[in-house]
NUDOVEX-989561 format. One record per residue (C-alpha): residue number from 1; residue in one letter; x, y, z. Coordinates in nm, 4 decimals, decimal comma. Example, Ala and Ser with C-alpha at 12.3 -4.5 7.8 and 13.67 -1.06 7.14 Angstrom:
<tiro k="1" r="a" x="1,2300" y="-0,4500" z="0,7800"/>
<tiro k="2" r="s" x="1,3670" y="-0,1060" z="0,7140"/>
// end
This chain:
<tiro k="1" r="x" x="6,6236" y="0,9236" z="9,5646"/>
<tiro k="2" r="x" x="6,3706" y="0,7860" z="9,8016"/>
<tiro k="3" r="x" x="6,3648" y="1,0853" z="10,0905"/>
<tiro k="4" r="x" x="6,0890" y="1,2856" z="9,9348"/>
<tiro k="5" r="x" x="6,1595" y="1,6240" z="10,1429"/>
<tiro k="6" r="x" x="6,5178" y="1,5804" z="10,0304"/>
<tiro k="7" r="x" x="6,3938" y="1,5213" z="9,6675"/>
<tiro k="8" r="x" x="6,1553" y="1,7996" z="9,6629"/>
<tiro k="9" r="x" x="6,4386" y="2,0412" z="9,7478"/>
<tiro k="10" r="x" x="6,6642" y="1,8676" z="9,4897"/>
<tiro k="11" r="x" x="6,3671" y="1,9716" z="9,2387"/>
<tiro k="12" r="x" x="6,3229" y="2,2771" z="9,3625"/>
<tiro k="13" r="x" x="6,6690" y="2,3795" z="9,3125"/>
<tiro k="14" r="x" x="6,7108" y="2,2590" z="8,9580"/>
<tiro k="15" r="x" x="6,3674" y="2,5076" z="8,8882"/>
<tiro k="16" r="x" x="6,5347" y="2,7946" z="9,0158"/>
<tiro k="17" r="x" x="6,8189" y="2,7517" z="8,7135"/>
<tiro k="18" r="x" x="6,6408" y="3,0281" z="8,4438"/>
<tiro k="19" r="x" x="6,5897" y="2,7849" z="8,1919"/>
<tiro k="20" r="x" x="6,3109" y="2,5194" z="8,0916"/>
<tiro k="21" r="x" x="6,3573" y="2,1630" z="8,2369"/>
<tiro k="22" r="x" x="6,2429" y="1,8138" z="8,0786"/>
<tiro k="23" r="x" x="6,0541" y="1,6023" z="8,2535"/>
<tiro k="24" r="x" x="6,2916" y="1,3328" z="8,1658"/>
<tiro k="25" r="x" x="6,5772" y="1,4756" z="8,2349"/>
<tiro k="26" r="x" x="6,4787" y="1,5873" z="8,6225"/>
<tiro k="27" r="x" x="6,3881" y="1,2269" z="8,6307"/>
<tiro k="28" r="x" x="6,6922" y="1,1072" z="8,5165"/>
<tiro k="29" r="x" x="6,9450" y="1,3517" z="8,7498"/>
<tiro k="30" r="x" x="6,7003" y="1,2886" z="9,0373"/>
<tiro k="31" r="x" x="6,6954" y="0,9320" z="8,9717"/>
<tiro k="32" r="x" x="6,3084" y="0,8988" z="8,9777"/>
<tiro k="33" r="x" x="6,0156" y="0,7744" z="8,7258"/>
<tiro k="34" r="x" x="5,8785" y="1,0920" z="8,5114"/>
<tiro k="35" r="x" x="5,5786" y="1,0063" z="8,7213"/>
<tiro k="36" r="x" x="5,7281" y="1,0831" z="9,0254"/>
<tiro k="37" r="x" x="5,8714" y="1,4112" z="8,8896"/>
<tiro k="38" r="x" x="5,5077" y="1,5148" z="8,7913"/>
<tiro k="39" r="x" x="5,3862" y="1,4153" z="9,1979"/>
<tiro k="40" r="x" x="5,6571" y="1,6398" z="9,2814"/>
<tiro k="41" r="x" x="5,5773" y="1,9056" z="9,0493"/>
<tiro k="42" r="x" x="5,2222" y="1,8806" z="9,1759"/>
<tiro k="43" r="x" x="5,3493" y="1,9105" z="9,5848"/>
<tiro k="44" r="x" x="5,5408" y="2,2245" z="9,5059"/>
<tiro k="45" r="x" x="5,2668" y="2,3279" z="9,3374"/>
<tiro k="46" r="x" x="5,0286" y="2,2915" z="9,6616"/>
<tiro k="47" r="x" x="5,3086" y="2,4685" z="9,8791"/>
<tiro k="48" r="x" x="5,2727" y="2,7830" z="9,6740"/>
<tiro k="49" r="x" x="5,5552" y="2,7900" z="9,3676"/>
<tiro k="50" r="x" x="5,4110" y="2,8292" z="9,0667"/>
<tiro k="51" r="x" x="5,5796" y="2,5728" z="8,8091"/>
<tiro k="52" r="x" x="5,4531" y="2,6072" z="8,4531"/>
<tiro k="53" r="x" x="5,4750" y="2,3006" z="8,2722"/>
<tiro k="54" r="x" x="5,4545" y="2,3533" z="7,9118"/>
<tiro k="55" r="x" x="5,3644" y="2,0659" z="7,6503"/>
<tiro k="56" r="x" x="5,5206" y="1,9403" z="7,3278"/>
<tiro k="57" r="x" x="5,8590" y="1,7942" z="7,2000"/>
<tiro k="58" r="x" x="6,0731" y="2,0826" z="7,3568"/>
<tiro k="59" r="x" x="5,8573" y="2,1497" z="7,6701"/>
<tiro k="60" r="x" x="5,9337" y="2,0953" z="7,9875"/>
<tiro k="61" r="x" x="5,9199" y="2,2895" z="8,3518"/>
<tiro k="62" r="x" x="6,0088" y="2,5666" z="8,4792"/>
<tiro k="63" r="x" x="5,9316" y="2,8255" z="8,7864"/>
<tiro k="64" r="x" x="5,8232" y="3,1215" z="8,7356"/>
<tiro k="65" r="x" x="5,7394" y="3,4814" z="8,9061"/>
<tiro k="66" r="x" x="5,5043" y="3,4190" z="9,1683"/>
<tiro k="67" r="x" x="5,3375" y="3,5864" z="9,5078"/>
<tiro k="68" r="x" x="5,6335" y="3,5014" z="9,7610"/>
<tiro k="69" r="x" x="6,0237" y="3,4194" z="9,6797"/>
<tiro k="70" r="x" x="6,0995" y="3,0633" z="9,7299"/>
<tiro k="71" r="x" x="6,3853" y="2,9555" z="9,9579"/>
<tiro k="72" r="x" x="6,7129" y="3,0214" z="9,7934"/>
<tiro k="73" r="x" x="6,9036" y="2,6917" z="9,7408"/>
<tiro k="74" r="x" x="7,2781" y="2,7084" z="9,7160"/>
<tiro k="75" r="x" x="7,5076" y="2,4731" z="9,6572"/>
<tiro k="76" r="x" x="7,9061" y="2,5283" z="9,8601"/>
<tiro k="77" r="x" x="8,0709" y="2,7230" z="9,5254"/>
<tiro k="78" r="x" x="7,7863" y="2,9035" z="9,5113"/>
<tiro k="79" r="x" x="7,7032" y="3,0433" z="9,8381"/>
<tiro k="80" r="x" x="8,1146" y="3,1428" z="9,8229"/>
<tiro k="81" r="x" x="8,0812" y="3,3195" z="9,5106"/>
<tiro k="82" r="x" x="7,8148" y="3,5200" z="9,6574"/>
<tiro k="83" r="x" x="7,9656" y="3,5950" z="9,9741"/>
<tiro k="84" r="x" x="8,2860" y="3,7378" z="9,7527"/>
<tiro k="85" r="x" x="8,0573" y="3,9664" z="9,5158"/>
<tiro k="86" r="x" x="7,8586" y="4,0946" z="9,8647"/>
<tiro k="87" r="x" x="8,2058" y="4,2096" z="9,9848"/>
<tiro k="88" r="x" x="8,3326" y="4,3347" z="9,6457"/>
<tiro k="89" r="x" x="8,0196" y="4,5229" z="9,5924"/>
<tiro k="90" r="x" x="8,0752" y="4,7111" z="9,9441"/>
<tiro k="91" r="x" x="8,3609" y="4,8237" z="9,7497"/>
<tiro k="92" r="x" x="8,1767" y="4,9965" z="9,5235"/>
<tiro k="93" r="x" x="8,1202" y="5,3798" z="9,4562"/>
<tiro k="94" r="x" x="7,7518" y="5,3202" z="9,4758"/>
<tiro k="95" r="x" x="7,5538" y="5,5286" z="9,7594"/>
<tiro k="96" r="x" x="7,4704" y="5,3028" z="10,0454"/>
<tiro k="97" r="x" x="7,5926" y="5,0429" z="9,9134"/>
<tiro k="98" r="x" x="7,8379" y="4,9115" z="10,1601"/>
<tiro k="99" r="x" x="7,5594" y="4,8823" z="10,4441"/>
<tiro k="100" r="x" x="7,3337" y="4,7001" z="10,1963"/>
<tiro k="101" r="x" x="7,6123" y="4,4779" z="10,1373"/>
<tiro k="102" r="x" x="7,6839" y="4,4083" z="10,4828"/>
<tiro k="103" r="x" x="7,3407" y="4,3593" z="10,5658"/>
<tiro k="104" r="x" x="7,2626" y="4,1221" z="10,3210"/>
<tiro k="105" r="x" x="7,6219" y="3,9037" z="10,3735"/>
<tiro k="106" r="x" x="7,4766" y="3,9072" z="10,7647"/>
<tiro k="107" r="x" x="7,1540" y="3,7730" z="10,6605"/>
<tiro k="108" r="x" x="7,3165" y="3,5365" z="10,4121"/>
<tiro k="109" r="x" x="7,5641" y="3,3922" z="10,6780"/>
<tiro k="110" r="x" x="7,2782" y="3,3561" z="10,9435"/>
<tiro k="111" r="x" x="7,1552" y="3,0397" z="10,7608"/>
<tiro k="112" r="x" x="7,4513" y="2,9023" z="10,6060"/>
<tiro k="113" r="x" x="7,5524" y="2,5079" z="10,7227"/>
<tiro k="114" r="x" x="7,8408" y="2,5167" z="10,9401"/>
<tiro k="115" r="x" x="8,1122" y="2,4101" z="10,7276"/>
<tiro k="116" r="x" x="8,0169" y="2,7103" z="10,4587"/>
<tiro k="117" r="x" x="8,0096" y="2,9295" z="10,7836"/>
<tiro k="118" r="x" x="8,3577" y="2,8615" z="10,8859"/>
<tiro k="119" r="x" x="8,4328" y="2,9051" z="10,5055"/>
<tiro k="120" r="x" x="8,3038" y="3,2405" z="10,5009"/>
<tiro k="121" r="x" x="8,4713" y="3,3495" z="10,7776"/>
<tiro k="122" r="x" x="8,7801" y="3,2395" z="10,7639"/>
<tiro k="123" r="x" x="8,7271" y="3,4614" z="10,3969"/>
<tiro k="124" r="x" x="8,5776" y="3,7883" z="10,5638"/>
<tiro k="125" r="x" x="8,8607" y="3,7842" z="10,8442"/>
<tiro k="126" r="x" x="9,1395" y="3,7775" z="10,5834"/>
<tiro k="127" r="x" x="8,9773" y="4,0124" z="10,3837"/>
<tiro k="128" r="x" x="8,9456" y="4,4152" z="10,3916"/>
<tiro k="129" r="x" x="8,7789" y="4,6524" z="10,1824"/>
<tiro k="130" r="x" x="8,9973" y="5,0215" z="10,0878"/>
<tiro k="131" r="x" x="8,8100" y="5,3067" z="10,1464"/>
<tiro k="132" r="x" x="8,6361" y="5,4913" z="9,9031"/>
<tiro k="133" r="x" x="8,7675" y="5,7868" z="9,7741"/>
<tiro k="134" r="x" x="8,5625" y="6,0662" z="9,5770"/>
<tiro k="135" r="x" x="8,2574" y="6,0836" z="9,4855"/>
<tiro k="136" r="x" x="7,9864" y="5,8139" z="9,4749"/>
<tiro k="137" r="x" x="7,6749" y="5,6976" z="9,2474"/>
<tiro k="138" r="x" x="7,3846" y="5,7204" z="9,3751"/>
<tiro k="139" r="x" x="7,1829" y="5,4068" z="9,3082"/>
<tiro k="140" r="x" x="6,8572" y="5,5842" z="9,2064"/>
<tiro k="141" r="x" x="7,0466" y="5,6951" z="8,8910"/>
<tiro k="142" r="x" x="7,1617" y="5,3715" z="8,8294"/>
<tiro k="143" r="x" x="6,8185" y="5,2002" z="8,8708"/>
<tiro k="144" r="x" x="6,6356" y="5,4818" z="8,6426"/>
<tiro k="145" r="x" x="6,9508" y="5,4438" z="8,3541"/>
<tiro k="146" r="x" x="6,9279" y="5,0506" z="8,4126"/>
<tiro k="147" r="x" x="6,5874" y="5,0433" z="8,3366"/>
<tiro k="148" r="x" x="6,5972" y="5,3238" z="8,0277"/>
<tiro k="149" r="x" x="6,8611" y="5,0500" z="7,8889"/>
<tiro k="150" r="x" x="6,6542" y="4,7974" z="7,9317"/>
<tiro k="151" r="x" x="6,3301" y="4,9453" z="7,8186"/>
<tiro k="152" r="x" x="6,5058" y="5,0667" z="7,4904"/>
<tiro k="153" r="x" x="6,3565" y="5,4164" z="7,5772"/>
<tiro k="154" r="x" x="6,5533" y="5,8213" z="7,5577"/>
<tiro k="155" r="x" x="6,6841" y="5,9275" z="7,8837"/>
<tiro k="156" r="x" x="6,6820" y="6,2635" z="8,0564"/>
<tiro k="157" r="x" x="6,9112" y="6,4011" z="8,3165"/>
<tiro k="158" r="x" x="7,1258" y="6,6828" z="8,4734"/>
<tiro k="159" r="x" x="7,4846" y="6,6787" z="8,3926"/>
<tiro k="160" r="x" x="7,8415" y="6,8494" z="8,5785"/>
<tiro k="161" r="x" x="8,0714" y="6,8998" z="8,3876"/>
<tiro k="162" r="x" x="8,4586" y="6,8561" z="8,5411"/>
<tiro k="163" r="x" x="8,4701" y="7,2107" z="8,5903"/>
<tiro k="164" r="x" x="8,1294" y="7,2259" z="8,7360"/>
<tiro k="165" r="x" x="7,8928" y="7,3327" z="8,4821"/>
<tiro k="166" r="x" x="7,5548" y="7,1860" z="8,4654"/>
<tiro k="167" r="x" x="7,3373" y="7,1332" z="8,2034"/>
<tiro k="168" r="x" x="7,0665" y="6,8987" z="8,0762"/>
<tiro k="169" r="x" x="7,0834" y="6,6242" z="7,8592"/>
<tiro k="170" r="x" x="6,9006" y="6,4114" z="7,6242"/>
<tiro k="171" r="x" x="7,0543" y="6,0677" z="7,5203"/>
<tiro k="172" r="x" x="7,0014" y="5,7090" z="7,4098"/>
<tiro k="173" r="x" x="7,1401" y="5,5377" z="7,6640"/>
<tiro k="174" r="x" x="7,3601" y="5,2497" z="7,5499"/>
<tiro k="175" r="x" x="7,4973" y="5,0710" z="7,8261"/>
<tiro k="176" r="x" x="7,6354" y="5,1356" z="8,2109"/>
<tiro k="177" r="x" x="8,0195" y="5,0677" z="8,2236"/>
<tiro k="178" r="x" x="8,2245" y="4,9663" z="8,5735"/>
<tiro k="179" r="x" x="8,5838" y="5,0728" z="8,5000"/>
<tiro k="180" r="x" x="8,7488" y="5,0197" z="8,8719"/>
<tiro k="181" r="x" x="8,5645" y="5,2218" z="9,1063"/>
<tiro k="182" r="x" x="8,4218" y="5,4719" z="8,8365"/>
<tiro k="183" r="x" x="8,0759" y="5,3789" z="8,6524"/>
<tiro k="184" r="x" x="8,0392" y="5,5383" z="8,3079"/>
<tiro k="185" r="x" x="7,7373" y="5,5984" z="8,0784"/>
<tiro k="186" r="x" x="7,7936" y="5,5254" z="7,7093"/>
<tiro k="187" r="x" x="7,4522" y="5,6880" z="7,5162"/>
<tiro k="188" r="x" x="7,4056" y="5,8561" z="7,2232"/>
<tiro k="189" r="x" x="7,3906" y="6,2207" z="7,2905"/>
<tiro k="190" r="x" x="7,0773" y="6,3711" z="7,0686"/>
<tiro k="191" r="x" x="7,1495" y="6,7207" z="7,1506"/>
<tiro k="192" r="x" x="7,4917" y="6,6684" z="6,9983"/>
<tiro k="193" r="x" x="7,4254" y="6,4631" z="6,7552"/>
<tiro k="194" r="x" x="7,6994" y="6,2108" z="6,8511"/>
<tiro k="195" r="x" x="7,8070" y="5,9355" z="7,1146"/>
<tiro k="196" r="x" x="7,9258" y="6,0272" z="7,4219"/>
<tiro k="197" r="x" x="8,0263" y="5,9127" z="7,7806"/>
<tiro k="198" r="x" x="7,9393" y="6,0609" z="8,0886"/>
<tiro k="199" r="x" x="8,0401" y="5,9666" z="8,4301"/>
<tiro k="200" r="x" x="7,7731" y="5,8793" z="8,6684"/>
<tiro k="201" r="x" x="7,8847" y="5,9937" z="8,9719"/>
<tiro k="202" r="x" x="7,8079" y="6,3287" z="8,8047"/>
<tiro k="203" r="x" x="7,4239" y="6,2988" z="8,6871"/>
<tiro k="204" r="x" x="7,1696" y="6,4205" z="8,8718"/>
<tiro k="205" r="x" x="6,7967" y="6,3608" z="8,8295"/>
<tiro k="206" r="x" x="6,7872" y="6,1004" z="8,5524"/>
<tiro k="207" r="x" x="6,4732" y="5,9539" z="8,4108"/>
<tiro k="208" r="x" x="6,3603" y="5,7662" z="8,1644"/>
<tiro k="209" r="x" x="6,1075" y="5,9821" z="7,9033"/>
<tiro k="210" r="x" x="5,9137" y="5,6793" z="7,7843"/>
<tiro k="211" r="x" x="6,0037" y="5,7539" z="7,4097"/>
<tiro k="212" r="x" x="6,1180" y="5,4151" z="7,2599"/>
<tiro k="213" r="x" x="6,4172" y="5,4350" z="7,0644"/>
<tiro k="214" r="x" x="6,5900" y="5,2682" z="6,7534"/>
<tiro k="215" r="x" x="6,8577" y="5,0247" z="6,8423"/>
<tiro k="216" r="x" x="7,2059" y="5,1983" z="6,7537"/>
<tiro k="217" r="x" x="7,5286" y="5,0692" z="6,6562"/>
<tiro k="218" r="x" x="7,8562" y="5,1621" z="6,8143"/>
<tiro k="219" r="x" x="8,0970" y="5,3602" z="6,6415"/>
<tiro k="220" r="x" x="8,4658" y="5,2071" z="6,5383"/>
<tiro k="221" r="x" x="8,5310" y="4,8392" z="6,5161"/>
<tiro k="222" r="x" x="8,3921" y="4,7208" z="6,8556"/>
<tiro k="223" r="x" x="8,1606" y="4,5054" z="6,7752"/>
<tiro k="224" r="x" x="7,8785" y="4,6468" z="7,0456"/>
<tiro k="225" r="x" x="8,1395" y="4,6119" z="7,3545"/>
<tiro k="226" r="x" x="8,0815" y="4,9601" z="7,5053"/>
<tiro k="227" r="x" x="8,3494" y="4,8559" z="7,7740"/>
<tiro k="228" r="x" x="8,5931" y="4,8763" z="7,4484"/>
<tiro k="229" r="x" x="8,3833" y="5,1743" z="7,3288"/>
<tiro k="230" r="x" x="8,4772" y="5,3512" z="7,6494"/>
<tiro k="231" r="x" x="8,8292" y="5,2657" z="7,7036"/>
<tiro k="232" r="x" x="8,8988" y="5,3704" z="7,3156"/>
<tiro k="233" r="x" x="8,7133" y="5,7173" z="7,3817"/>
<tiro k="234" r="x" x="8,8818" y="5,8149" z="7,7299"/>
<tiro k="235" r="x" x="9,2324" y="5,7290" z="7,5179"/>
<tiro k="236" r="x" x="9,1779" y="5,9033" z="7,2599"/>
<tiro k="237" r="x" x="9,0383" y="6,1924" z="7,4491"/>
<tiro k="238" r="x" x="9,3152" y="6,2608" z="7,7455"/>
<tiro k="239" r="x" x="9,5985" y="6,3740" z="7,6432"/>
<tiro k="240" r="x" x="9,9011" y="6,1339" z="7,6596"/>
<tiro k="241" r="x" x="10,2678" y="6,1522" z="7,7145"/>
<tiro k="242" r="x" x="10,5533" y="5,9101" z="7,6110"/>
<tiro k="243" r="x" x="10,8107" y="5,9251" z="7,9149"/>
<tiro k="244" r="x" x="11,1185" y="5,8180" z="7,8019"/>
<tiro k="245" r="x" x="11,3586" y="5,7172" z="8,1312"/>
<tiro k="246" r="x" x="11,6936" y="5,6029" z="8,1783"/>
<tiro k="247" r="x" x="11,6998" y="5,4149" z="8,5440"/>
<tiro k="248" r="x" x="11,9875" y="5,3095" z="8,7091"/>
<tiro k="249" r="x" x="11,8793" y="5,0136" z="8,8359"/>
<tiro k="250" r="x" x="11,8012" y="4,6782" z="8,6663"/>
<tiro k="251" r="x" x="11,5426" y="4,6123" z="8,4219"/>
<tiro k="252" r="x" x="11,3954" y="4,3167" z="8,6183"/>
<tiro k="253" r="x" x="11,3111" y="4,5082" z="8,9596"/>
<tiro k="254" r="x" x="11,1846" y="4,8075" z="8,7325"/>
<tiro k="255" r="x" x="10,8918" y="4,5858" z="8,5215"/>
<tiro k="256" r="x" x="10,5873" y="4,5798" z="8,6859"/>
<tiro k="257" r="x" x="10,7234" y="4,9121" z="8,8507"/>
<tiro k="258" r="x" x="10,7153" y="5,1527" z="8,5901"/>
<tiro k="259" r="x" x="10,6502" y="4,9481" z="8,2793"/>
<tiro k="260" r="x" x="10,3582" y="4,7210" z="8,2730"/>
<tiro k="261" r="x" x="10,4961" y="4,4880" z="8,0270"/>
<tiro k="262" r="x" x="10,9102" y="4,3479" z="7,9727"/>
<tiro k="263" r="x" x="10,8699" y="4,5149" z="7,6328"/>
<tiro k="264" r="x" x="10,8314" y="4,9195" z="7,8019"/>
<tiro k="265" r="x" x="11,1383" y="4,8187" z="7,9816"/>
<tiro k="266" r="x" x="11,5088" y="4,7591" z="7,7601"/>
<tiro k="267" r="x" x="11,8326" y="4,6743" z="7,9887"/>
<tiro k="268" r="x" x="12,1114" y="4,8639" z="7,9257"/>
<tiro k="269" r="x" x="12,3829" y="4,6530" z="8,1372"/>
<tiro k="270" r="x" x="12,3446" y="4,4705" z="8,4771"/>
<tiro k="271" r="x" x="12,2480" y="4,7922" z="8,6792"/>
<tiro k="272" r="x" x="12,0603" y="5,0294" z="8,4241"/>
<tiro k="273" r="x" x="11,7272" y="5,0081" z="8,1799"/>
<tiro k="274" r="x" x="11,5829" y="5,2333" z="7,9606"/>
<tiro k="275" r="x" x="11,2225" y="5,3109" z="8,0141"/>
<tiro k="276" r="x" x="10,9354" y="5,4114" z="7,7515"/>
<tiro k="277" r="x" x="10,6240" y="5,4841" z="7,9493"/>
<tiro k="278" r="x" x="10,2677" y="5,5779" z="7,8013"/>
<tiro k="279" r="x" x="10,0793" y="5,7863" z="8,0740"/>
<tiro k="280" r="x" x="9,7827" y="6,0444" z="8,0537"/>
<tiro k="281" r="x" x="9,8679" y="6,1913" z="8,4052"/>
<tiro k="282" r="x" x="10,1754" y="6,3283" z="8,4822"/>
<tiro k="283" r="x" x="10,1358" y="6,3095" z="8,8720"/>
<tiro k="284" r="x" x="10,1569" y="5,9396" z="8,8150"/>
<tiro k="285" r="x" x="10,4755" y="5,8945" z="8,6187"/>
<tiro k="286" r="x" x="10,6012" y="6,1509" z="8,8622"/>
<tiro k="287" r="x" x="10,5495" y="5,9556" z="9,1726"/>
<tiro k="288" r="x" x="10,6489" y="5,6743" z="9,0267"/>
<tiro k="289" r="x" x="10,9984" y="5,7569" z="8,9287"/>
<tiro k="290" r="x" x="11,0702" y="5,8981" z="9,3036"/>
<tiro k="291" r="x" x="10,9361" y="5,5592" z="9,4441"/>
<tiro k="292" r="x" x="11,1574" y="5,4042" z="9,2613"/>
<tiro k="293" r="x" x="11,4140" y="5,4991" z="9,5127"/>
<tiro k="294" r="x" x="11,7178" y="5,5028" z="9,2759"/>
<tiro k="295" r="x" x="11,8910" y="5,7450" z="9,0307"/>
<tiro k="296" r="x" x="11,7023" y="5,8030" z="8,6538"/>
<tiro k="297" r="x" x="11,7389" y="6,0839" z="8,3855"/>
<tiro k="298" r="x" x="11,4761" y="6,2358" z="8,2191"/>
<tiro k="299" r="x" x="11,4973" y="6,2395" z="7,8494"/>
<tiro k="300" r="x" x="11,1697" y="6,3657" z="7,7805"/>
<tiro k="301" r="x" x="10,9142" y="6,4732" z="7,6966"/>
<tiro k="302" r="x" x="10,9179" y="6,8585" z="7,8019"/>
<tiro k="303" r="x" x="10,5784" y="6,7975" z="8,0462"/>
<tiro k="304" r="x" x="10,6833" y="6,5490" z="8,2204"/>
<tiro k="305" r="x" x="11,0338" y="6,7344" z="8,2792"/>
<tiro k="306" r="x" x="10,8515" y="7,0340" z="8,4291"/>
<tiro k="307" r="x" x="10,6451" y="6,8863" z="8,5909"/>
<tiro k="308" r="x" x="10,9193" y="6,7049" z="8,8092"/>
<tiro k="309" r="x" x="11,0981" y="7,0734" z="8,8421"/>
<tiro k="310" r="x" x="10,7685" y="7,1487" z="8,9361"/>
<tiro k="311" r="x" x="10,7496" y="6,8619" z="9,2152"/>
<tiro k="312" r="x" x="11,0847" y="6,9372" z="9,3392"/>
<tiro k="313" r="x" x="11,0476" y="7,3133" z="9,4237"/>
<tiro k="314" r="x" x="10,7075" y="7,1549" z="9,6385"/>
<tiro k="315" r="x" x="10,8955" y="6,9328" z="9,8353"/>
<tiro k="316" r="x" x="11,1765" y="7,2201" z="9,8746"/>
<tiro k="317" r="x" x="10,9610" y="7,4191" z="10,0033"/>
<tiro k="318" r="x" x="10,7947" y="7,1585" z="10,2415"/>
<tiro k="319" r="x" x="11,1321" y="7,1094" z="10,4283"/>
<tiro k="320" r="x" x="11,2607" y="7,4425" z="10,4529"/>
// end
């Protein structure tokens, strides 16, 4: 590669990859002399990045943290993949995030090549974002949980309670969990003497204490996945209910309907199925069977049949 400026972005762009380069391997992908690599090294040096260069069999360079943030070099995938999390992330039950988002994508599109820009918009003009519904994080208890996490340190905040208590708590925090649009906190709860999660969109004033705390180990067999943690804990904790269904229509336009998998759904002949459905809300199963827009009997359980008697005398009384 004889077009220096060209080279020196090359360079720069490998540096930016968190991880410790060889001198002879830059050489080698850049197709340069190690001498030229160190010239190079040297020039980004005098432009302000500050490459450490570290000696020995396994050293190498690498950039580090320095006084301003050196141009961002993206290659096509990516710039794309960025552009995608940007409008995921306004998505998000986070405070303010949406406008961030959109500001930053703005900014980030400003400077893209042409042939990423029609890329990008050809993937923002086929693409919309659903509202968001209920309540939302705010990022400063994010950032101060992030950083207890991270810092290994106890935790204090202010916590409601689904029917609207409040109260304080003192926890280990473990690790923040995304579960859809909901983010959870998984932390050992020292008050209680016992692990917990708490949803964030319902703590208030949270902030690290600076006490440094023992590493802990997740209860159950999950190996220190608190996503698994979580989803084990919230079923095992809401209460559940096994419908049992017989629909009259067939078993293939009813999968993926009412039963997640061919296995919750068994075909009685060409135009009927019977249907075993898990479900911790009844609401759900309940709108589900209506939208099915066909005939079905209830064999149980009790709940689910009141609360279907319960759904009929509403929409009775919504056409009278």
């Amino acid at each position: 590669m004889t077009d220096t400026p060209g080279r020196l972005l090359s360079l720069l762009s490998l540096l930016q990859m968190p991880r410790e380069w060889p001198g002879s391997e830059l050489a080698r992908r850049l197709e340069v002399s190690p001498r030229t690599i160190r010239r190079d090294v040297d020039r980004l040096r005098d432009l302000g990045y500050p490459v450490e260069a570290s000696r020995g069999s396994i050293g190498g360079y690498r950039l580090v943290a320095g006084a301003a943030m050196p141009p961002l070099l993206l290659d096509d995938d990516e710039a794309v993949a960025i552009v995608v999390g940007l409008r995921t992330a306004a998505g998000q039950a986070v405070a303010g995030i949406d406008e961030a988002s959109m500001r930053a994508l703005a900014k980030l599109e400003q400077v893209l090549p042409s042939r990423l820009r029609y890329r990008v918009g050809a993937l923002g003009a086929a693409t919309t974002t659903m509202p968001i519904e209920g309540p939302a994080v705010e990022p400063e208890v994010l950032s101060a949980l992030a950083a207890a996490i991270t810092n290994r340190e106890r935790a204090r905040f202010r916590y409601s309670t689904h029917e609207g208590a409040q109260a304080a708590r003192h926890v280990e925090p473990y690790r923040l969990v995304t579960a859809g649009r909901r983010w959870y906190l998984v932390a050992f709860d020292l008050d209680r003497d016992a692990w917990r999660s708490f949803r964030a969109d319902r703590i208030t004033d949270a902030r690290g204490t600076g006490a440094r705390t023992t590493p802990r180990e997740l209860p159950g067999q999950h190996d220190g996945d608190a996503a698994a943690y979580l989803q084990t804990s919230m079923y095992t904790s809401a209460p559940t209910y096994s419908a049992d269904v017989t629909v009259h229509a067939p078993a293939a336009t009813v999968v993926g309907r009412l039963g997640d998998t061919p296995q919750d759904v068994v075909a009685i002949d060409d135009t009927s199925c019977r249907v075993h459905r898990h479900t911790d809300t009844l609401p759900w199963i309940g709108s589900k069977l209506v939208a099915l827009g066909c005939d079905f009997e209830v064999h149980g359980p009790p709940e689910v049949v009141e609360h279907l008697r319960l759904l009929i005398r509403r929409l009775q009384a919504g056409v009278r």
